[in-house]
MIDOSE-1310 file (N, C-alpha, C; in nm, 2 decimals, decimal comma, always signed):
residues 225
xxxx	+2,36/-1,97/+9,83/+2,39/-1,87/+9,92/+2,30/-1,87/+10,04; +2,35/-1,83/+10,15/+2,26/-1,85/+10,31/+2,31/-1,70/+10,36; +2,16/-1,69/+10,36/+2,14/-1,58/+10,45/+2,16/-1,60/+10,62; +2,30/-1,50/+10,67/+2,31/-1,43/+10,78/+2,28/-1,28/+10,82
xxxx	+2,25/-1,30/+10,97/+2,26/-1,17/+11,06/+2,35/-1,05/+10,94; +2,48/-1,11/+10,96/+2,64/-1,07/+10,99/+2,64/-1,00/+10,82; +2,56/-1,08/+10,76/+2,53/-1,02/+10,63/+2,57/-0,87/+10,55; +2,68/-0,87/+10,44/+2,70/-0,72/+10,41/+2,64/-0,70/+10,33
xxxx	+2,48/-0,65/+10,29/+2,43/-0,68/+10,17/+2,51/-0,59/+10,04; +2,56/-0,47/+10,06/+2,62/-0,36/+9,98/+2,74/-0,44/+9,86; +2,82/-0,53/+9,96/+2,93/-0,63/+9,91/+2,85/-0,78/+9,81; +2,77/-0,83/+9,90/+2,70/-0,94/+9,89/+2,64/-0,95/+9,76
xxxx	+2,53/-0,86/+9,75/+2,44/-0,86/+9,65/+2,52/-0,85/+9,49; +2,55/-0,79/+9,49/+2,63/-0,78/+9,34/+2,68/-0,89/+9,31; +2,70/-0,98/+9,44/+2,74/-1,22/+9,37/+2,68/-1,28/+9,33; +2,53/-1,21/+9,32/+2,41/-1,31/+9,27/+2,43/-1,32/+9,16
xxxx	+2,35/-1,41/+9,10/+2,42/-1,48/+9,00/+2,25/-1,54/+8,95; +2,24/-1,60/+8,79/+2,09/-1,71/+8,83/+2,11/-1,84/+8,89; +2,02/-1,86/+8,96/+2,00/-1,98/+9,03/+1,96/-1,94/+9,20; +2,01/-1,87/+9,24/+2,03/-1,78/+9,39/+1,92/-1,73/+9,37
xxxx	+1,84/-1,69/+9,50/+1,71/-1,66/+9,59/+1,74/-1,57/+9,65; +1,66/-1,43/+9,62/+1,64/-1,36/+9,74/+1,54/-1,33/+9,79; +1,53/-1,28/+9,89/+1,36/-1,26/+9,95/+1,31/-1,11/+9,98; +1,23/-1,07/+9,91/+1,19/-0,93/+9,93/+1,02/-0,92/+9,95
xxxx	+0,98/-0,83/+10,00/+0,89/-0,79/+10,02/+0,78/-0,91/+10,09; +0,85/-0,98/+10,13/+0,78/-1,10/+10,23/+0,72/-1,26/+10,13; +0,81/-1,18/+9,95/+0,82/-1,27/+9,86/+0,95/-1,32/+9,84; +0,96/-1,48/+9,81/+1,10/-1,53/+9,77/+1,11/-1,52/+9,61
xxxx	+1,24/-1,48/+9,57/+1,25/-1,44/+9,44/+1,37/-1,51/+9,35; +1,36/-1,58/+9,22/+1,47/-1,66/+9,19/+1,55/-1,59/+9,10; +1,68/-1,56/+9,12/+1,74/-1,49/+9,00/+1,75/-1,58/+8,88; +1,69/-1,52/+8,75/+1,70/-1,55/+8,64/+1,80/-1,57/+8,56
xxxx	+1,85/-1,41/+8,56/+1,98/-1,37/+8,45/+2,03/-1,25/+8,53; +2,14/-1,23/+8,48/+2,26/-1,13/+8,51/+2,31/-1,07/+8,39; +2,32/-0,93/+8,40/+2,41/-0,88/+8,29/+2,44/-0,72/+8,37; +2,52/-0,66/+8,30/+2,58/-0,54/+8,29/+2,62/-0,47/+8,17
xxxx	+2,62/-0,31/+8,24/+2,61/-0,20/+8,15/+2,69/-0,11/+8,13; +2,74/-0,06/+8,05/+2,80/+0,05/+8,08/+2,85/+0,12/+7,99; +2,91/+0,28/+7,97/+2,93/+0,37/+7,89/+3,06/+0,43/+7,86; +3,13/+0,50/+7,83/+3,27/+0,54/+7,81/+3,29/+0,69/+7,91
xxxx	+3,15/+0,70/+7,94/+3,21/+0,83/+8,09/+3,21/+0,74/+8,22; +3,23/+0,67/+8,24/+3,20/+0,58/+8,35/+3,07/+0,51/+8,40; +2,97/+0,52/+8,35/+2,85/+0,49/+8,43/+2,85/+0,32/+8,41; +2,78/+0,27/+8,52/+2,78/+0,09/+8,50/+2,62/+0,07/+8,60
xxxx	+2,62/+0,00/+8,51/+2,46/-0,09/+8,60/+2,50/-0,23/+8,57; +2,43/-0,28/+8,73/+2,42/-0,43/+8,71/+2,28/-0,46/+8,76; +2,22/-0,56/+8,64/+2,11/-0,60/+8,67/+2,11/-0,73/+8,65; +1,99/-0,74/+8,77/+1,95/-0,89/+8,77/+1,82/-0,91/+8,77
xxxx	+1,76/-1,02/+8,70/+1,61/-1,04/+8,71/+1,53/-1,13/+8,76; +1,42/-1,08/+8,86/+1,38/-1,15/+8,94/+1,26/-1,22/+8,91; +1,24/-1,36/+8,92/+1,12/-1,45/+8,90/+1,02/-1,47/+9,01; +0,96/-1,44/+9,04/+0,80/-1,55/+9,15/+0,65/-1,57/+9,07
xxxx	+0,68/-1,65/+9,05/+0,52/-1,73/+8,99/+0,53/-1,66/+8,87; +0,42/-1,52/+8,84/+0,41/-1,53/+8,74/+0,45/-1,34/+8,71; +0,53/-1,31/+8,83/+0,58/-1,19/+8,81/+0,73/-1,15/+8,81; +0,79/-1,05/+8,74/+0,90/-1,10/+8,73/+0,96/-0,92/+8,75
xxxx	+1,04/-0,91/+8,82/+1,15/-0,71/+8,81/+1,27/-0,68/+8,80; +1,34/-0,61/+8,79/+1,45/-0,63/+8,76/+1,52/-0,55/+8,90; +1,65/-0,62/+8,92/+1,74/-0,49/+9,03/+1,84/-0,46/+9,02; +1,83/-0,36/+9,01/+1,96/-0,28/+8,94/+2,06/-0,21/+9,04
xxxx	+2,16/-0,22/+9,00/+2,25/-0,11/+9,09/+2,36/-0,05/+9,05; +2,37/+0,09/+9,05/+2,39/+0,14/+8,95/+2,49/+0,23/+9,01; +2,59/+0,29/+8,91/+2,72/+0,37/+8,96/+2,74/+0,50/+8,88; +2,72/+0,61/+8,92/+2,68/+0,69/+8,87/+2,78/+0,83/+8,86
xxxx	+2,87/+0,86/+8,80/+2,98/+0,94/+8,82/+2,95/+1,07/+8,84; +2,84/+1,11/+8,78/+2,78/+1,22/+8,78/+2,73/+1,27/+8,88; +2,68/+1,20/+9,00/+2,62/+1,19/+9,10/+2,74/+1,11/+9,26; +2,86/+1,20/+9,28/+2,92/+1,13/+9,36/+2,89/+1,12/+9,47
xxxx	+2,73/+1,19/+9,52/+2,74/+1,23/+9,69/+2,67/+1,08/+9,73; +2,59/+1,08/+9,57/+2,50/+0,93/+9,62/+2,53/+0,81/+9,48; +2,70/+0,78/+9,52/+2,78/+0,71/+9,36/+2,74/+0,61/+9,35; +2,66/+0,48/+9,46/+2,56/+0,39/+9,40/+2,43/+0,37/+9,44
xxxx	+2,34/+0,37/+9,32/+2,21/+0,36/+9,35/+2,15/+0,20/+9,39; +2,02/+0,14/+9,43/+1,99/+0,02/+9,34/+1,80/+0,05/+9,35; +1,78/+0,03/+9,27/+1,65/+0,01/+9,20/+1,56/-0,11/+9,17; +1,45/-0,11/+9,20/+1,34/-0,22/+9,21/+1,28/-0,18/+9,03
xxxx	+1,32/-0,25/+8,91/+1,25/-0,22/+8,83/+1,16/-0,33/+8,73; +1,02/-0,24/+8,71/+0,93/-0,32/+8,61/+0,87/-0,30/+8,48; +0,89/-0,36/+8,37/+0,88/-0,29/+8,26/+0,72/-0,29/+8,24; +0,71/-0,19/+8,14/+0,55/-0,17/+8,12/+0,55/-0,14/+7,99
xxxx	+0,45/-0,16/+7,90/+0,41/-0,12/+7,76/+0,42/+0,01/+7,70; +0,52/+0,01/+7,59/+0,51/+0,15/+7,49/+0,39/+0,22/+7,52; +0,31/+0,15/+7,48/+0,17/+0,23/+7,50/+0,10/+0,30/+7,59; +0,16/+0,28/+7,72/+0,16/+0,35/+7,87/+0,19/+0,48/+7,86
xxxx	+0,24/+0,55/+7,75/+0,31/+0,63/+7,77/+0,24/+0,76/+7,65; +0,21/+0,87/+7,74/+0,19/+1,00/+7,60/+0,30/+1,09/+7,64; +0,28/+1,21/+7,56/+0,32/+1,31/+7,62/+0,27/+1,42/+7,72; +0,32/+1,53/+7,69/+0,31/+1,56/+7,87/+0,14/+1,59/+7,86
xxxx	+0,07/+1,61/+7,77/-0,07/+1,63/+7,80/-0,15/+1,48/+7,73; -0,25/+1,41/+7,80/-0,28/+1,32/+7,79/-0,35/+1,31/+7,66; -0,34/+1,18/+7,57/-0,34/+1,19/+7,44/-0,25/+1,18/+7,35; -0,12/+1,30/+7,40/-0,07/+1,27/+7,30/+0,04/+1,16/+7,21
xxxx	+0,01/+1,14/+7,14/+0,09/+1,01/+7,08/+0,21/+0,98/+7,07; +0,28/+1,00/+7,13/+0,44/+0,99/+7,13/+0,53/+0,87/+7,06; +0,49/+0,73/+7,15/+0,53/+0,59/+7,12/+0,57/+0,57/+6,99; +0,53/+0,58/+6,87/+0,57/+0,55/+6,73/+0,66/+0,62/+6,68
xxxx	+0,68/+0,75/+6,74/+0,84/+0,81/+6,67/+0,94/+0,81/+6,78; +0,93/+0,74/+6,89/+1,03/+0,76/+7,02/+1,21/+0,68/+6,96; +1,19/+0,59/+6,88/+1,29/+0,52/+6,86/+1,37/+0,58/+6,76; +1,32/+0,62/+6,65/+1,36/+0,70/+6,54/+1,42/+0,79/+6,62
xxxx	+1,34/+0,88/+6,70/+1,39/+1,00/+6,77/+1,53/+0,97/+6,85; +1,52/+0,90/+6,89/+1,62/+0,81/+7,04/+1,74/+0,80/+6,91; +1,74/+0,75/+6,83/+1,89/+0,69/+6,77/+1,88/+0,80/+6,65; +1,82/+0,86/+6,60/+1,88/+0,99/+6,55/+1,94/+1,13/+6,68
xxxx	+1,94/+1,10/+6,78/+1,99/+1,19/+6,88/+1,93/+1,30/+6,85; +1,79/+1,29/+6,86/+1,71/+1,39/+6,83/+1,68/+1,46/+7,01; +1,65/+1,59/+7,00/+1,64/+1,63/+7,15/+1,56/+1,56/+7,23; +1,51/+1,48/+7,31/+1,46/+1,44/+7,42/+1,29/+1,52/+7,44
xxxx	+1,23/+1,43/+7,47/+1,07/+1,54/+7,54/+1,11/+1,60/+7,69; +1,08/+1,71/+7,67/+1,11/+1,74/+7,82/+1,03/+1,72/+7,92; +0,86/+1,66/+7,85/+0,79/+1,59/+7,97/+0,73/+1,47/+7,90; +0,74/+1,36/+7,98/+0,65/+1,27/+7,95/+0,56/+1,20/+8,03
xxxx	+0,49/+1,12/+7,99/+0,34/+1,10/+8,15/+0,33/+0,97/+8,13; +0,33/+0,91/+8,22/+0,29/+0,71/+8,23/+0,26/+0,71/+8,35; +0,16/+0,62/+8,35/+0,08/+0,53/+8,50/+0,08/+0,67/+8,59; +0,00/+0,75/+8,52/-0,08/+0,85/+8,60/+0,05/+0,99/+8,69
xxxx	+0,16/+0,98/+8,62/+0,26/+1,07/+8,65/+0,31/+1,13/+8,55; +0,36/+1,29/+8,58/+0,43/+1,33/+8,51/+0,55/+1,36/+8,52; +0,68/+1,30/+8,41/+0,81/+1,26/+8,43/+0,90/+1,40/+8,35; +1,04/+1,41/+8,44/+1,11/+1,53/+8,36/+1,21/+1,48/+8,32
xxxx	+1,24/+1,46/+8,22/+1,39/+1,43/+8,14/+1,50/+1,47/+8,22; +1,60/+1,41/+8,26/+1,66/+1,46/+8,32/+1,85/+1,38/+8,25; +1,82/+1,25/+8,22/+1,98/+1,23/+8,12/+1,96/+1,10/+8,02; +2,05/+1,10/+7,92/+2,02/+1,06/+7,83/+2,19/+0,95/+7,87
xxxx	+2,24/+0,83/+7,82/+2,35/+0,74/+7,82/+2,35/+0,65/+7,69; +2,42/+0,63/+7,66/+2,49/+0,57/+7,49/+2,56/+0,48/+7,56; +2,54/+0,36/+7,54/+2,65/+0,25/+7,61/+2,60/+0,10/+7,52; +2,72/+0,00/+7,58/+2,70/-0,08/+7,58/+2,70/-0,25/+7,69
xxxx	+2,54/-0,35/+7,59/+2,49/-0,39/+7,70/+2,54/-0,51/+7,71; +2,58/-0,57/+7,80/+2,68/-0,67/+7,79/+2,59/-0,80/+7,89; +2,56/-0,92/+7,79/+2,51/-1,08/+7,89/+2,52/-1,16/+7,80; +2,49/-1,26/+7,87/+2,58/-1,46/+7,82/+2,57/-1,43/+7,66
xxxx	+2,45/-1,37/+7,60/+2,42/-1,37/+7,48/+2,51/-1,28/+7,35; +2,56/-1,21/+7,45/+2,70/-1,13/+7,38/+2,68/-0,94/+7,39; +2,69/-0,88/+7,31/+2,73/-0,72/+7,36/+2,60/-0,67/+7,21; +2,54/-0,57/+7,27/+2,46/-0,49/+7,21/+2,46/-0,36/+7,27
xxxx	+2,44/-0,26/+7,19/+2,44/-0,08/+7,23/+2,29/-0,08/+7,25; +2,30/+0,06/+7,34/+2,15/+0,05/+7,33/+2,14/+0,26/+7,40; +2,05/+0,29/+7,36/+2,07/+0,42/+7,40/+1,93/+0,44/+7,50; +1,95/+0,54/+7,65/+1,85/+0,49/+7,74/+1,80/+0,70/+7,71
xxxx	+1,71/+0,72/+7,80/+1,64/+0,84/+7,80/+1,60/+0,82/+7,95; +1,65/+0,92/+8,02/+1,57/+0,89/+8,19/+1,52/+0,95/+8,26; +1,42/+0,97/+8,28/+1,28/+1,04/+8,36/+1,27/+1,07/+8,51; +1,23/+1,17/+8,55/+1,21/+1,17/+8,69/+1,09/+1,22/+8,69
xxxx	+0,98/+1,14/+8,86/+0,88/+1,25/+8,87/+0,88/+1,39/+8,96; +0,86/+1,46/+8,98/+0,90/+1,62/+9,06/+0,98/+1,55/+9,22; +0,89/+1,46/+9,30/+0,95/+1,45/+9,43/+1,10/+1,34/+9,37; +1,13/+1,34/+9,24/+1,20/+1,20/+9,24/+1,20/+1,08/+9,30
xxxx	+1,13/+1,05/+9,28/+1,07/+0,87/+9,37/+1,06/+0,83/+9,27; +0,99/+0,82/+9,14/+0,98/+0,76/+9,07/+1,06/+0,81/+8,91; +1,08/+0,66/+8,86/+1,19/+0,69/+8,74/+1,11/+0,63/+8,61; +1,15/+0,71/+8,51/+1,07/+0,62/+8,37/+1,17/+0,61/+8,25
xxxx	+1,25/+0,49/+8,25/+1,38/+0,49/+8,19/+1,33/+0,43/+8,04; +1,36/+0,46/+7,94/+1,32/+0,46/+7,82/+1,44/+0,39/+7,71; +1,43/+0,27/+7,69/+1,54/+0,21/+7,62/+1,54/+0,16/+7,45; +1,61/+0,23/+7,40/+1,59/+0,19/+7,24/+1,75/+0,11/+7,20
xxxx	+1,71/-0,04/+7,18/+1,82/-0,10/+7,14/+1,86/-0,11/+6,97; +1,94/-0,13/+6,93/+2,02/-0,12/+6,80/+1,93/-0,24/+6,72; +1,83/-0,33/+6,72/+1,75/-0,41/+6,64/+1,63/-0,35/+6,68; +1,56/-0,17/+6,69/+1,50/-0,18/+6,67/+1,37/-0,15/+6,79
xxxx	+1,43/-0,28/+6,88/+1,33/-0,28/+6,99/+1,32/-0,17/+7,11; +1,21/-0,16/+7,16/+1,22/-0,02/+7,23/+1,12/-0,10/+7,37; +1,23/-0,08/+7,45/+1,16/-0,12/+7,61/+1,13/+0,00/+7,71; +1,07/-0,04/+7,79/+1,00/+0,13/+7,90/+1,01/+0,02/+8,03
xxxx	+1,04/+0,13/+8,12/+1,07/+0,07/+8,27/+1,04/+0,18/+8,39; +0,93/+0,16/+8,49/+0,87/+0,22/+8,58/+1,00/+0,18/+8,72; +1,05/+0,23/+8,72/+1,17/+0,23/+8,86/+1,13/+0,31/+8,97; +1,18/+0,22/+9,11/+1,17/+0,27/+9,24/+1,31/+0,28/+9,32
xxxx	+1,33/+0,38/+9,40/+1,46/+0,32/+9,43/+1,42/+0,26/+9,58; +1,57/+0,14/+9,61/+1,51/+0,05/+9,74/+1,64/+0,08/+9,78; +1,64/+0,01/+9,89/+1,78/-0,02/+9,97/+1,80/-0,17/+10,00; +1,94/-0,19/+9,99/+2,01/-0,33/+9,95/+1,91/-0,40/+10,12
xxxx	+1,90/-0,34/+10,21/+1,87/-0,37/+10,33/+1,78/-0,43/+10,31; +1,71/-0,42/+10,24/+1,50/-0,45/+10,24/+1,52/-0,59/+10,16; +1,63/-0,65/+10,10/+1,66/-0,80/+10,02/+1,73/-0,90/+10,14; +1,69/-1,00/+10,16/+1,75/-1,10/+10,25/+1,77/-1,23/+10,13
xxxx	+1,98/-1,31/+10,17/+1,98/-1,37/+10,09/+1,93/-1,48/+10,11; +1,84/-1,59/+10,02/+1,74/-1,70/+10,08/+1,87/-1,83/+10,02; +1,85/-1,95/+10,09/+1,93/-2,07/+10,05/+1,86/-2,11/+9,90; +1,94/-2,20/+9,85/+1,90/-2,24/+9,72/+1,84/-2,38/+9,76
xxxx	+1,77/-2,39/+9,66/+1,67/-2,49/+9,67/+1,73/-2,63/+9,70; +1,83/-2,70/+9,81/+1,89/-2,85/+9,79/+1,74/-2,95/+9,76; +1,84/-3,01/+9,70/+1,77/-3,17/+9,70/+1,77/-3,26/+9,74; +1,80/-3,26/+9,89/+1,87/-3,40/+9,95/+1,74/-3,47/+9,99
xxxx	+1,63/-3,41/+9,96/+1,50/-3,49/+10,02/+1,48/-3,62/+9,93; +1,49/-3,55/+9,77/+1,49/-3,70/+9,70/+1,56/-3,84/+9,75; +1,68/-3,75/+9,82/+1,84/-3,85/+9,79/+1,79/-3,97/+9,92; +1,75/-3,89/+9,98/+1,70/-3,93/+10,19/+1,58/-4,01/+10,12
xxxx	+1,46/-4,00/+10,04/+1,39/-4,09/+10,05/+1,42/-4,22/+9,97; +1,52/-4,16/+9,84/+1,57/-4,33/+9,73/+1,63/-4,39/+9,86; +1,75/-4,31/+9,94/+1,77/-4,43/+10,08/+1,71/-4,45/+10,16; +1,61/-4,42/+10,19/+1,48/-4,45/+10,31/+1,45/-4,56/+10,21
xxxx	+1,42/-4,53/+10,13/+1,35/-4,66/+10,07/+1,37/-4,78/+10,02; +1,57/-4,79/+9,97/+1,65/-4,87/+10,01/+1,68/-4,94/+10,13; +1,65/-4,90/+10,25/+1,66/-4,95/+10,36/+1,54/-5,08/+10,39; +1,45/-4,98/+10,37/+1,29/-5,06/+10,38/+1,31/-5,18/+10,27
xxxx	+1,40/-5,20/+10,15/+1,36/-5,32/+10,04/+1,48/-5,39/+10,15; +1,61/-5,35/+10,19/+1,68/-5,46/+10,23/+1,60/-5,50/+10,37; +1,56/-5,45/+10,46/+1,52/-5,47/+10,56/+1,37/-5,62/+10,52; +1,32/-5,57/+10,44/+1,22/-5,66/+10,38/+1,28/-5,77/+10,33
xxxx	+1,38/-5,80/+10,25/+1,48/-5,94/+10,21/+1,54/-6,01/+10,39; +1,57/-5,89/+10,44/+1,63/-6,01/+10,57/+1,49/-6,04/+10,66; +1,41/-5,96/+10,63/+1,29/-5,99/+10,67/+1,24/-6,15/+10,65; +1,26/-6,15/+10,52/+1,17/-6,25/+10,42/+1,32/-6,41/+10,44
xxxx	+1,43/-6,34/+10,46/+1,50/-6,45/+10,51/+1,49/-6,53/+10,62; +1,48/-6,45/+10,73/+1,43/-6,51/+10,86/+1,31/-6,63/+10,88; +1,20/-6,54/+10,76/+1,07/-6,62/+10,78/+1,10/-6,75/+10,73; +1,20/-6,74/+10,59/+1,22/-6,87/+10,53/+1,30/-7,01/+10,61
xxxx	+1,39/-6,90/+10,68/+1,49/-7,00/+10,78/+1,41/-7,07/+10,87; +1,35/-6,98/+10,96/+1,24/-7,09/+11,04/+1,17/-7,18/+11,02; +1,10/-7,13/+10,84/+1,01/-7,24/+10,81/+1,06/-7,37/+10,78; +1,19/-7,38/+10,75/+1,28/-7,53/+10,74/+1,31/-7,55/+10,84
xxxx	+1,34/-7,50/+10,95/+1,35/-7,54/+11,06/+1,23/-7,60/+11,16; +1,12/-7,56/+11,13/+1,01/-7,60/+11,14/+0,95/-7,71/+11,11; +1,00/-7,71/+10,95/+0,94/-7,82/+10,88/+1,03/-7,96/+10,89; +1,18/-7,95/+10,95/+1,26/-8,02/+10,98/+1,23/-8,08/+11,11
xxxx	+1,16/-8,03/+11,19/+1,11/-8,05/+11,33/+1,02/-8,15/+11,31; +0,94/-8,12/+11,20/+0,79/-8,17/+11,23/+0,84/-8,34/+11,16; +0,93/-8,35/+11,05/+0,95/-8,41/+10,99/+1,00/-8,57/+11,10; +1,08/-8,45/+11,16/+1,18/-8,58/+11,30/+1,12/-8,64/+11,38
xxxx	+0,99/-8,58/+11,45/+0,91/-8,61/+11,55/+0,80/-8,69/+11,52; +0,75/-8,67/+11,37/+0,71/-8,79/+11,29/+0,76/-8,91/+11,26; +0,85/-8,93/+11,26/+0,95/-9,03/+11,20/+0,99/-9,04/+11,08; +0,94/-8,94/+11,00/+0,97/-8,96/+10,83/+1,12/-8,91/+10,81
x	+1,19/-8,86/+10,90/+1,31/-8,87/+10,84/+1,46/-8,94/+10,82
């Protein structure tokens, strides 16, 4: 994909795919994987995950029925450890019954605290998660902090596993699409370098042809032949 001016990012972005680059934050970023989400009241997220060196986020963009004034979001997200997290007064231990709680559809905390905020419950979604690897449910819990800037989405999947995610929201504008990595440099030097071995044979032809012509000279003008 090549980044233009002319660029719709709103249309654009949702093509990425893994292998495709984009560039944010004055960082270039490799898309990994792709998948999507979604529920039986309409809600859908598409995410993608982003690689550079040794850090990796996810970006989401999300469609939200509930919310029609502002019906697509997209989000900068980074997951962070169960253990990041208490409840609303610090200390308390929450993490070890969150999953139990989550898939017995037990009521929700109405506050919870991570990375030095305090978050308010605000919706809960039942869906299913769909990539290359095939379809799994997963039930989410979603957090706001008071100005809403910040989100603490809470994910318990059906084997068990229980993921946590610190979210920002961004705008499609702040991503520029980067070209993919060609390889015509290899291709240019195996032929650069083919040039230089034939060039070197007619090279080495020339030198040979003269030297019999040479040696044919010297031969005549002696009389030996």
């Amino acid at each position: 994909m090549k980044y233009s001016t002319d660029t719709d990012y709103i249309s654009f972005l949702p093509r990425l795919r893994a292998g495709d680059r984009v560039t944010y934050g004055g960082t270039q970023w490799e898309i990994k994987d792709f998948s999507t989400y979604d529920d039986a009241n309409g809600y859908e997220m598409m995410e993608w995950l982003l690689q550079s060196n040794s850090s990796s986020y996810y970006l989401l963009r999300e469609v939200d029925p509930d919310n029609p004034e502002t019906n697509v979001n997209w989000y900068l997200s980074e997951e962070i450890g169960v253990n990041r997290i208490s409840g609303e007064h610090v200390g308390d231990n929450v993490q070890f019954a969150l999953w139990e709680s989550m898939y017995a559809h037990q009521e929700p905390y109405p506050k919870l605290r991570a990375l030095g905020r305090l978050y308010y419950f605000e919706s809960q979604t039942e869906g299913t998660y769909k990539s290359e690897e095939g379809e799994e449910s997963r039930t989410t819990w979603d957090y706001w902090d008071e100005p809403h800037l910040w989100n603490l989405a809470i994910e318990a999947w059906q084997d068990r596993e229980l993921h946590v995610y610190s979210t920002k929201k961004v705008s499609p504008e702040d991503f520029a699409i980067a070209e993919k990595s060609a390889k015509p440099q290899s291709f240019v030097a195996s032929t650069s370098s083919k040039r230089n071995v034939i060039k070197k044979d007619r090279t080495w032809e020339w030198v040979c042809a003269w030297g019999l012509v040479i040696v044919g000279f010297i031969l005549m003008t002696s009389g030996d032949w």
